[in-house]
N, C-alpha and C positions, 0 to 999 in steps of 0.2 A: 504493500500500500504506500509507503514509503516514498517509494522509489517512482510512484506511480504520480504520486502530488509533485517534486520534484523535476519529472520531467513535463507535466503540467504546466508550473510556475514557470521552467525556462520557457516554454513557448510563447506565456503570456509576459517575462521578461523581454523577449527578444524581439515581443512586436512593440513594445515601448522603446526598446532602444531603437528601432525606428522611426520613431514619430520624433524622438528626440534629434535623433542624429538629421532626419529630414530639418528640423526645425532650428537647430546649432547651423546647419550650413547656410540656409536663406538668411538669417541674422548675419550672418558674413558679409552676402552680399548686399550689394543698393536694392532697394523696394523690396522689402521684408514682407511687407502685406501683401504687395500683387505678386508676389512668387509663390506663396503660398496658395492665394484665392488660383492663379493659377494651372499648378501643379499637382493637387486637393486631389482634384477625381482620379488621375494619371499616377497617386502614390497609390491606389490600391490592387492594382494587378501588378504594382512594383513589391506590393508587402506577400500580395501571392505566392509569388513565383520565388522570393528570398524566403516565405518561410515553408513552402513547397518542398523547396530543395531540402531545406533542415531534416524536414522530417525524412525524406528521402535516404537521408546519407546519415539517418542517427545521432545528429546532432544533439536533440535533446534528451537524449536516453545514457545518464549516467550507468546504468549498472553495468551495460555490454560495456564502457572503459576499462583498458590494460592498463594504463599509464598515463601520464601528464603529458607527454612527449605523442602518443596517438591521438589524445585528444585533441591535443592543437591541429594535429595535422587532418582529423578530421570537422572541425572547426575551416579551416582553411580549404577541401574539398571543397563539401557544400556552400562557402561563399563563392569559392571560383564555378562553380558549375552555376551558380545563383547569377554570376555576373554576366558569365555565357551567353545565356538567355535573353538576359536582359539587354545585351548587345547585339545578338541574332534578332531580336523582335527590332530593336531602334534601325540598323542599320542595314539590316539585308531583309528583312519584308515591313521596313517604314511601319511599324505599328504603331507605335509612340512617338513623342514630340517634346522626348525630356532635354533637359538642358545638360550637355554635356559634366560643368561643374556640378549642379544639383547632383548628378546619380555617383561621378564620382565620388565628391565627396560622402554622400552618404553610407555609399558602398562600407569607404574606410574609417568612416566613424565608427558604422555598426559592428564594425571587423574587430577595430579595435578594442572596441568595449567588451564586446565577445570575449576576445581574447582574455581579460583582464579581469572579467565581473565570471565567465563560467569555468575557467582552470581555478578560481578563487574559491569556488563554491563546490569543485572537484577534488579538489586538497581537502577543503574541509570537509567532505562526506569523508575522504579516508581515512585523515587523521580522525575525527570519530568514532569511525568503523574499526579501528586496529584499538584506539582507549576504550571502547563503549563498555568492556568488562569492568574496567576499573576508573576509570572518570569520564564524563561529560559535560562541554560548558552550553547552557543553556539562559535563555532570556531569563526564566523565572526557575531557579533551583529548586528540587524537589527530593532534599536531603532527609531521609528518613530519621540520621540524631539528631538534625537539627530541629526538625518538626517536633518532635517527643524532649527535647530535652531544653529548649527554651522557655524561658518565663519570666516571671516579673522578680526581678534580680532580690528583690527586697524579702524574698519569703526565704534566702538562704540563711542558715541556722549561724547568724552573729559568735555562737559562744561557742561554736569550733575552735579546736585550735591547727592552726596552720601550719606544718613545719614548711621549716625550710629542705632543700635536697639536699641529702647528707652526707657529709665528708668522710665518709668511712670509705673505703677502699673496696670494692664487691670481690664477693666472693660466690660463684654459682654453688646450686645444689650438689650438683654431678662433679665437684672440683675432688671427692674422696676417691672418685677412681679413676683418675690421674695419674698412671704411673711413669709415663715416659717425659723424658727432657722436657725441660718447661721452656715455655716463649722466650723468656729474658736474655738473655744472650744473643737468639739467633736474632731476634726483632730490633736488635741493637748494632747489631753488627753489619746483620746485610740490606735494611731496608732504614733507620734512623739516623745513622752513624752521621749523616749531613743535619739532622735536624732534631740536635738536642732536646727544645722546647717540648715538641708533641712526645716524643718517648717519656718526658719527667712526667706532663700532663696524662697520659695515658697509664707510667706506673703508680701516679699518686692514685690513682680511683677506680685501679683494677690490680685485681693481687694477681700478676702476672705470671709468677710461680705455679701457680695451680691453673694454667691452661699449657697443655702439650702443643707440642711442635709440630704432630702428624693427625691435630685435629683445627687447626687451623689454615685460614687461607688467605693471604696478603697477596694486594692485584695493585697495579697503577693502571685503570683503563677503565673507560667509558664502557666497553663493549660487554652489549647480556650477553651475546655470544659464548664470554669465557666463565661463566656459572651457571649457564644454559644448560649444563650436563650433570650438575653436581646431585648428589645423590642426598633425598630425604633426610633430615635431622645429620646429617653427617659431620658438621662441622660445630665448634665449641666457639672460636672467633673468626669473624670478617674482616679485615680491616684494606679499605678501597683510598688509597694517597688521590687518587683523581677527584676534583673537585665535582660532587652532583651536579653541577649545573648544567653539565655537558652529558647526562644521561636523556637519552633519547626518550624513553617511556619512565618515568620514573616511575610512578608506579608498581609498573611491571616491572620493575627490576628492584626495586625492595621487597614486591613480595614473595618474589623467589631468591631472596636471601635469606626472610623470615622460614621458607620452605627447607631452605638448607643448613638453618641453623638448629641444633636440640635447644627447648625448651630453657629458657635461661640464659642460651648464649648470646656473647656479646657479639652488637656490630658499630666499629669505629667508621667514621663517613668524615668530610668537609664541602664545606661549601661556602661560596661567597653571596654574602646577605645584600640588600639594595643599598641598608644605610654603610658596609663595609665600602660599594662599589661607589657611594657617593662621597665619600671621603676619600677613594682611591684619584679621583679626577682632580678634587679641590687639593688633594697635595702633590699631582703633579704639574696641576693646567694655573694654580691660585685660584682661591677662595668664590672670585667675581664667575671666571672663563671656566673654570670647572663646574660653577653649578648650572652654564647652560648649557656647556656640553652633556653633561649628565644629565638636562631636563631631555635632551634629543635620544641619550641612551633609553633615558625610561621610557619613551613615546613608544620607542621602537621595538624593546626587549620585553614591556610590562601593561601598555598597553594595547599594540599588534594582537598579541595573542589570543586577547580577550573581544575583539570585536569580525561580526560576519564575514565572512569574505579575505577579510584582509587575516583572519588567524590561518587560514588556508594556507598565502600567501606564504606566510610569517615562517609555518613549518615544512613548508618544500624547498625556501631557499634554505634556512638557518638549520634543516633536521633536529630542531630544538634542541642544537647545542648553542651555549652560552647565556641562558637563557637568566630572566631576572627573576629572584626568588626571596620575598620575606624571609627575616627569621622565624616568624611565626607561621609562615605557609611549609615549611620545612618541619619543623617543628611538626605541625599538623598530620602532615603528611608521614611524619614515622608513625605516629599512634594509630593514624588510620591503616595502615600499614602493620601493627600489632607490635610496638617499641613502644619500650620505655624510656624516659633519660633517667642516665644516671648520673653525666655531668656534663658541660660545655665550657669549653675557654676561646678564645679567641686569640689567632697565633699569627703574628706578619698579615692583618688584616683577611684573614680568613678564620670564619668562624669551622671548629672542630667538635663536632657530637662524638657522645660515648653513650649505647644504646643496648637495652637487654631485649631480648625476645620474650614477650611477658603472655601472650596470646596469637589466636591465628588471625588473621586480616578481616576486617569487616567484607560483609558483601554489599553495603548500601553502593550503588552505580551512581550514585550524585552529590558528590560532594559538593560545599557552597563555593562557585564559582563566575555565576552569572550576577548582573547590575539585582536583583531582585529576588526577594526569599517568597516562602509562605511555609505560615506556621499553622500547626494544625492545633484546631483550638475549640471548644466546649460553646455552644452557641444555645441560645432559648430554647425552652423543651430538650436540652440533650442533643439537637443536629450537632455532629462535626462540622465546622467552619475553619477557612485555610483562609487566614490573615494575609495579605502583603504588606513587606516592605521593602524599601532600599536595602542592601545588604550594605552597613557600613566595619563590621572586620572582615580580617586578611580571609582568603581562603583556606579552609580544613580548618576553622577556630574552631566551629563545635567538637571536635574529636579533644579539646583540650580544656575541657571540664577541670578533671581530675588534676590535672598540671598546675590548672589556674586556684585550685583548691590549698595545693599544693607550697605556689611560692608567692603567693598574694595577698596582700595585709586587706580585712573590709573595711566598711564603712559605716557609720550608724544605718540601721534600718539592713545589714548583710550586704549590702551592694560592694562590689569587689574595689578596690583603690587602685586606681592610676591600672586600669586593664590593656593589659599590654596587645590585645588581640584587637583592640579597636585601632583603624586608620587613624591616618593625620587630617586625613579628609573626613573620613567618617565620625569626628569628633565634630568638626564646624560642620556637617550635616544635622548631626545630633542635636546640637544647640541649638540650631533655626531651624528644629522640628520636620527638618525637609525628609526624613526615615520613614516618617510618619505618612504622607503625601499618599502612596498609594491605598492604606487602609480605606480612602476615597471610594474606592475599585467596590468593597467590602458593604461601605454606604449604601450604592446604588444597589448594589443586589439584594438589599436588603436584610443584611446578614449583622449589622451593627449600627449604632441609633449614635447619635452628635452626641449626647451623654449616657452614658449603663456603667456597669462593675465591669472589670478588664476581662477581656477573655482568656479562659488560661486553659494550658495543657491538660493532658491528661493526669498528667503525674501531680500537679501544683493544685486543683481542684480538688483530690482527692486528700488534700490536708487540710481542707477546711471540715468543720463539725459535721454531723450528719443533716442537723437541720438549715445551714447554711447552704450547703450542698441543694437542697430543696430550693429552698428558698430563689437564688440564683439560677437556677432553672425558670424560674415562674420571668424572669427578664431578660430583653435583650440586653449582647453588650455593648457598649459605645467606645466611642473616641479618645472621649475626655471621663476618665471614673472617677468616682467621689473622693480617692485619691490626694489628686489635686484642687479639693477644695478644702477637706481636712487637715492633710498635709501629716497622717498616720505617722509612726516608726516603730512598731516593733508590729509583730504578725496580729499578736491580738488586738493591736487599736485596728488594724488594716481589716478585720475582720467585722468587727463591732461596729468602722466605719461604714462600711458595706451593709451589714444587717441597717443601722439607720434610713438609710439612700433607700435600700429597695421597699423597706414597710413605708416610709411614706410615699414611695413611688407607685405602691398599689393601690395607694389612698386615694391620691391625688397626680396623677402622671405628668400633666405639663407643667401646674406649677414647681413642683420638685427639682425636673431638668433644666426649668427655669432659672432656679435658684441657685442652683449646682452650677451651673453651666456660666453663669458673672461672676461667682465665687470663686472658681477658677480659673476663668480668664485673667481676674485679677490677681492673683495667686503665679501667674503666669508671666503675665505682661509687669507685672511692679515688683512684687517683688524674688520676679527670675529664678520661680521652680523651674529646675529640670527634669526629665527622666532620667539623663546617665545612659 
C-alpha cells in the first residue's frame, strides 16, 4: 500500500513540477501574462505526453528501483523519450505552436527538479527501509516509552534520594570464572600505549584484572562488517577507538554488540558530542568565525538529517559518516540499545563512555525523533486520547528516565533541576508556551476543553485515590488545569486542587472555567508560572 501512495504522490508531484516549471520560465521572459493566456491550452497535451512517458518507462514506481544511479538514469529515459515526442509533434507533423524557449526551458526545469526532489525521496525510502527495525524519523513520533512514560513532572516522589554514578571500579558477575591472562597489560601495551588518558580513565572504573584476554574484542573501525560474525554472548568486553559518529546504522551496530556481549559485559565507545564539535571550530577558526562556521556545520550535519527529502540526500552523499550527535542522543541511544553507564570522561575533546550490558534492546520502532510527539493520555469517560506537542528534548530522552533519576538534583513540587535532556531551543520554546501550540490539534477534535485537570498517562492516573480517579473521569481535560490557578506543590495539594475544580465544575460548568481560566492567565502572564 505503501509503495502504492508513493508512486501516486510522485505522479501528482511531477504534474506540479510542471505547472511550476511552465510558470518559473514565462516569468523569465517579457509578457508573463500573455504567454501564459497563450500557451494555457497547448500545456496540456505537453503534461500528457511528459507524464505519458513516466508512466511508461517506470518513472514513478519506486519499489522496481536497484539503485540511485538506475534511477536517474531512468528519470533521464523517460524525459528524453518525453522530449522526442514533443519535438516529432512540433516539428515534423506541425502539431503545436510552442515556443521554442517555453518547452525548453520547461523540459529542464522539470528534469531538474526531478532529479533533485525524486532521488531525494528514493534515498529516503531506503534509508528507512534498511532503519525501519530499529529507528524511524517521522512528522509526528509515535514512541511507545515515550507515550506511557511521560507526565506531569510534579507527581515525581521529591523525597527520593538521588545518587550520584558511582566511583567504585565494576566488577561483572561472571569476573569469578576468569581464569586466563587479564586485559591489563595486553590493553596497555598494544592498543593505549599512545594514549595514557583513556587507559587511566578506563582502569579507574573497571577492575580490568578480572576480564580475560581471549574474551575480549578491541576494533579501531567503523565497519559492522567486523562483529557481523561474532558469536552470541561470547565476549566479556568491546572496546571500539573509532569514534560513533562515523557508524553507519548505529543502531544496528550497538545492538549486535549488546548480542555479543554476556550479560554484564562491558562496552567502551567514543564519540564527539555537538557542544565538543563547537568548541572544536571556536578554538581553531576564534571565538566570532568559529561559531558561524559551526552554525553551517550544524545546518548541514544536524539539521539535513532530520528534514524530507533533503535527509535522503544527507545519507547517500555522507553514508552517515560524521555525523552530529548530542551527548544526550548518545546517551539515549545506549539505553535504548540495552546499556548502562557506568562512567564518562571527556578526553582531547572527545567524549568517552564506559557501558554494561544490563538488558536486551527495546523493540519500540520509534524512537523520538521527528519536530512532534503524542502522548497517550486518559481522556473523559476513560477514551484514550494522544496529546500533541512540539518535541523540545534531544532525541532517545525518554529511554533516560532512570539516568535522569539517577544524576539529577529536583525541585520543589519533584520537577527534575537544570534537565539536561531539554534543548537550548526547546527551553525558549518552553517559556513562550510555543510546546504547547499543537495541543490546539486536541481542541478541535474535541478531545480537551480551554480549561479541565491535565491529562495524564496511564501510569500517573493510576496514583491518584480511587474516588478521584472517578471523579476525573466524569470531565474533560483542558489546556490550562487548575494547576495554574492554584499554583499546588506537593501531590496532595495537586490533588485536593483538582477535586475542588471538578465538584464545582459539575455545579456550575462555565462559570468555574471562567474563573479558572483569568486566574491563570494571571498566574501566567504577571506573575510568570511556568511548566518547566
Amino acid at each position: 500500500m505503501k509503495y502504492k501512495i508513493a508512486q501516486y504522490s510522485l505522479l501528482v508531484f511531477d504534474f506540479l513540477f510542471i505547472i511550476f516549471a511552465f510558470l518559473f520560465v514565462a516569468w523569465l521572459k517579457n509578457g508573463t501574462k500573455l504567454i501564459i493566456i497563450r500557451y494555457a491550452r497547448s500545456l496540456i497535451p505537453f503534461v500528457l505526453i511528459w507524464m505519458g512517458s513516466s508512466l511508461w518507462g517506470g518513472k514513478y514506481s519506486v519499489r522496481t528501483v536497484e539503485n540511485g544511479s538506475n534511477f536517474l538514469k531512468r528519470i533521464l529515459k523517460c524525459d528524453v523519450v518525453a522530449a522526442l515526442v514533443v519535438f516529432v509533434l512540433m516539428y515534423i507533423l506541425n502539431k503545436f505552436y510552442y515556443s521554442r524557449f517555453i518547452v525548453l526551458g520547461t523540459m529542464l526545469g522539470v528534469t531538474v527538479i526531478e532529479i533533485f526532489v525524486f532521488l531525494g525521496i528514493y534515498y529516503t525510502f531506503r534509508f528507512h527501509k534498511a532503519n525501519s527495525t530499529f529507528a524511524s524519523t517521522r512528522l509526528i513520533t509515535r514512541s511507545e516509552a515515550l507515550e506511557e512514560s511521560q507526565g506531569p513532572k510534579f507527581f515525581v516522589d521529591s523525597a527520593q534520594s538521588v545518587p550520584t554514578i558511582s566511583s567504585d571500579a565494576y566488577i561483572p558477575d561472571f569476573s569469578k570464572c576468569i581464569e586466563a591472562e587479564s586485559m591489563i597489560l595486553p590493553l596497555w601495551q598494544n592498543y593505549l600505549a599512545d594514549n595514557p588518558d583513556l587507559f587511566s580513565f578506563i582502569n579507574d572504573f573497571i577492575e580490568l584484572s578480572r576480564f580475560s584476554k581471549s574474551h575480549a574484542l578491541i576494533l579501531n573501525s567503523e565497519t559492522y562488517f567486523n562483529i557481523q560474525n561474532e558469536e552470541p554472548e561470547s565476549r566479556h568486553l568491546f572496546l571500539n577507538l573509532h569514534k560513533i559518529n562515523d557508524y553507519r546504522r548505529l543502531n544496528l551496530y550497538f545492538i549486535k554488540v549488546n548480542e555479543m556481549l554476556q550479560p554484564g559485559g562491558v562496552f567502551i565507545c567514543r564519540g564527539e558530542t555537538i557542544a565538543e564539535t563547537r568548541n572544536r571550530f571556536c578554538s581553531r577558526f576564534t571565538p566570532y568565525l568559529g561559531m558561524v562556521l559551526y552554525g553551517f556545520d550544524f545546518l548541514i550535519r544536524r539539521v539535513l538529517p532530520k528534514l524530507p527529502i533533503l535527509q535522503g540526500w544527507y545519507f547517500a552523499l555522507t553514508k552517515g559518516n560524521n555525523r552530529a550527535l548530542s551527548e544526550t542522543e548518545m546517551l539515549g541511544r545506549f539505553y535504548f540499545c540495552g546499556f548502562e553507564l557506568i562512567h564518562k570522561r571527556e578526553i582531547d575533546g572527545i567524549m568517552n563512555f564506559i557501558l554494561k550490558k544490563v538488558r536486551s534492546p527495546r523493540t519500540d520502532p520509534h524512537p523520538t525523533y521527528g519536530p512532534l510527539i503524542r502522548l497517550k493520555r486518559r481522556g473523559k469517560d476513560g477514551k484514550l486520547i494522544y496529546v500533541k506537542k512540539l518535541r523540545t528534548m534531544h532525541p532517545y530522552s525518554e529511554y533516560l528516565q532512570h539516568y535522569v533519576h539517577q544524576t539529577n538534583d529536583l525541585q520543589d513540587g519533584g520537577k527534575f533541576k537544570d534537565d539536561f535532556r531539554v534543548t537550548s531551543w526547546g527551553k525558549v520554546i518552553r517559556k513562550l508556551w510555543i510546546d504547547e501550540l499543537p495541543q490546539f490539534i486536541n481542541f478541535f477534535h474535541g478531545e480537551l476543553g480551554i480549561v479541565g485537570v491535565r491529562a495524564l498517562s496511564e501510569h500517573y492516573f493510576n496514583l491518584y485515590p480511587a474516588d478521584m480517579r472517578e471523579l476525573r473521569l466524569r470531565v474533560k481535560p483542558g489546556l490550562l488545569p487548575p494547576f495554574y490557578a492554584d499554583m499546588p506543590v506537593t501531590f496532595d495539594e495537586i490533588v485536593e486542587s483538582e477535586r475542588r475544580y471538578i465538584l464545582q465544575k459539575l455545579e456550575k460548568p462555565f462559570a468555574t472555567d471562567w474563573k479558572y481560566f483569568w486566574k491563570a492567565v494571571y498566574n501566567i502572564l504577571i506573575k510568570r508560572v511556568r511548566s518547566n
